[in-house]
C-alpha positions, 0 to 999 in steps of 0.5 A: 374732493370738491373742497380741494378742487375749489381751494385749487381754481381759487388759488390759480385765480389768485396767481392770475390776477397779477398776470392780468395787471401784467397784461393789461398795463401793457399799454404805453403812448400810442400812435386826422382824416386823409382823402379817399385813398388812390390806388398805386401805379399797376406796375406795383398793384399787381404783387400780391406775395409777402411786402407786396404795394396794394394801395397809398392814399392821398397825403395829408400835409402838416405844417410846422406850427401844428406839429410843435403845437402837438410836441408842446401839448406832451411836453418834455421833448427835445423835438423842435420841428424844423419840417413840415410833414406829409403822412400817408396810409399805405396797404401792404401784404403780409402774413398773418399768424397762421401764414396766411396772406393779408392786406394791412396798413400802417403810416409813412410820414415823408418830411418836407425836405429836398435833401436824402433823408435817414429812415426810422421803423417806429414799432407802437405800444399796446392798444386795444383801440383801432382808431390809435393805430397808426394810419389813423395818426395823419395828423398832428396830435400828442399821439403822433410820435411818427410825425414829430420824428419825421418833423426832425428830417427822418422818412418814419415808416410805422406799421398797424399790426395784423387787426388793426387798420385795414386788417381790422376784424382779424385777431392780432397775433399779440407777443407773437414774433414771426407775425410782428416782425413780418408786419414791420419788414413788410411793411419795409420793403412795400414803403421802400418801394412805394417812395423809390416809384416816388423819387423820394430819396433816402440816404440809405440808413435804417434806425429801429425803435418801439417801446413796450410792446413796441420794444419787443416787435422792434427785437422780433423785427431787428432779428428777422430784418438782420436775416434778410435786409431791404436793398437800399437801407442799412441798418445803423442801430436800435433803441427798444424801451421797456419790451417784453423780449423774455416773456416768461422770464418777466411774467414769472418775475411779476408773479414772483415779486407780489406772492414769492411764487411762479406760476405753475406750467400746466399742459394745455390739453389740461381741463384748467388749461381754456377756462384760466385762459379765458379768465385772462382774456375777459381781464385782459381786454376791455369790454370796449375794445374793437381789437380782437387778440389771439392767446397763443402768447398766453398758451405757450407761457402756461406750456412754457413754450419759448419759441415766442422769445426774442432775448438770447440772439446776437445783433450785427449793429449796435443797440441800445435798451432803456429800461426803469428799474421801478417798471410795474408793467414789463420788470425790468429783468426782461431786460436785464436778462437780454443784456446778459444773453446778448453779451455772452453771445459777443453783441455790441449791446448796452442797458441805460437804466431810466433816471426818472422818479419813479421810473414806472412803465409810463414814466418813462417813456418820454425819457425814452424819446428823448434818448431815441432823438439824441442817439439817432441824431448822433448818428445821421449823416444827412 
């Protein structure tokens, strides 16, 4: 008996192990010190429920050769900067996983231009790092996508997460899609508020873009944001690269494509059930990390609880996905399978397959960027 046994936790380590490559290469491009940060005016202090203003710092300014010199520095970009750029930390409420009220932070970079600008929600990659979260990102460096799209005329607003920047110390509610996109839609209406108090003016257009993790709380945050929209910004289009929309789906297809098995579901009150997770999560974080992640996105793949999915739904506006067809991080069927589910449900939804050789999670996503400039570019009215 204790043969089989063992025979048995051998070869669900075995089928881990892949879920392990899948989780820990969720990692793509991620995202300069400010002044002390500055409290906002009392009017806005004083809102202490969900998208709620708690504080802006000082804005850091960023001239137009150290922006190009850190677009050059990737390399690969059709990003020219025409605009010097002032980057902020904003802190904002929302709610954690457990509906709990929590102050957290993320980055608004304002471009230095007279005229109404469009705005752009940019969604980070995976990182298991505080310091390459957003609000850290206030200055130019090969990290800081945000600036270099602000640089191009866009007002980019770019959310930390629960567990990163001020909320550092909480556990992030990884692939969880209520508190991913409360943390984008939050931090919408707290960056609406705080550059309306400004006079800082947009001209009323919304684009929403992530890519890898960042594509996946971009769709949470698109379908939340469709719900309930910001007054003031009107959603124009989306363009999510490589995200995880069907999480079982893609798990399953990793799995699938290196044994020629699935995982088997288990109940999480199962005696194997705490100890694979905890195998998982020793795998899954680096023994460096200053990020603490909560495992319910891996619970409810080993129940096959689908409630964290984000692929079967129809948009309002149109949207686009970018995906390689060699993706050894997210498979490419995630999003294979959301164009079809969108599709049938009548959205306006289209997949461009990455023409890179070999179109890998990570080679990829400057193609990605550059899709990201050229579509929203197409459609700005500024």
């Amino acid at each position: 008996m204790n043969s089989i046994i063992q025979k048995k936790i051998s070869l669900i380590s075995i089928r881990l192990s892949f879920l392990f490559a899948f989780s820990i290469a969720l990692i793509a491009c991620g995202g300069g010190d400010s002044e002390p940060g500055q409290d906002a005016p009392s009017e806005l202090t004083t809102e202490q429920n969900r998208g709620g203003f708690q504080s802006i710092s000082r804005k850091t300014v960023n001239a137009i050769p150290k922006i190009q010199e850190s677009i050059n520095a990737v390399g690969g970009q059709n990003i020219s900067a025409k605009f010097a750029v002032s980057t902020y930390k904003l802190e904002y409420m929302t709610f954690n996983s457990a509906n709990a009220l929590v102050k957290v932070s993320g980055l608004i970079a304002i471009p230095e231009k007279t005229t109404p600008s469009p705005v752009i929600s940019y969604q980070h990659a995976t990182t298991f790092s505080n310091d390459e979260a957003p609000s850290f990102q206030l200055t130019p460096s090969e990290k800081s996508i945000e600036i270099a799209l602000a640089s191009l005329g866009y007002i980019v607003f770019s959310a930390d997460y629960v567990g990163f920047g001020s909320s550092v110390g909480k556990d992030h509610p990884y692939l969880q899609k209520l508190p991913s996109a409360h943390a984008v839609t939050d931090m919408l209406k707290a960056a609406k508020s705080w550059i309306d108090f400004e006079g800082i003016k947009s001209n009323g257009q919304l684009f929403m873009t992530g890519y890898s993790q960042g594509g996946y709380v971009t769709m949470a945050a698109l379908q939340a944001y469709q719900d309930s929209p910001q007054a003031g910004l009107q959603l124009v289009t989306a363009v999510m690269g490589a995200g995880p929309y069907n999480l079982s789906l893609g798990l399953n297809a990793l799995v699938s494509e290196k044994l020629g098995f699935t995982i088997p579901r288990i109940s999480i009150s199962d005696s194997l059930a705490d100890p694979i997770i905890s195998i998982i999560e020793a795998a899954f974080i680096p023994a460096d990390a200053d990020v603490k992640f909560e495992r319910d996105f891996l619970e409810n793949f080993l129940t096959d609880d689908r409630q964290n999915d984000v692929f079967d739904w129809k948009p309002s506006v149109p949207i686009t996905l970018f995906h390689g067809a060699d993706d050894e991080t997210v498979p490419i069927i995630s999003s294979e399978s959301t164009l079809n589910a969108m599709l049938n449900r009548g959205a306006e939804v289209e997949l461009i397959r990455c023409a890179e050789s070999p179109s890998s999670h990570k080679n990829c996503v400057l193609p990605y960027i550059n899709l990201v400039v050229d579509s929203f570019g197409s459609l700005r009215t500024d």
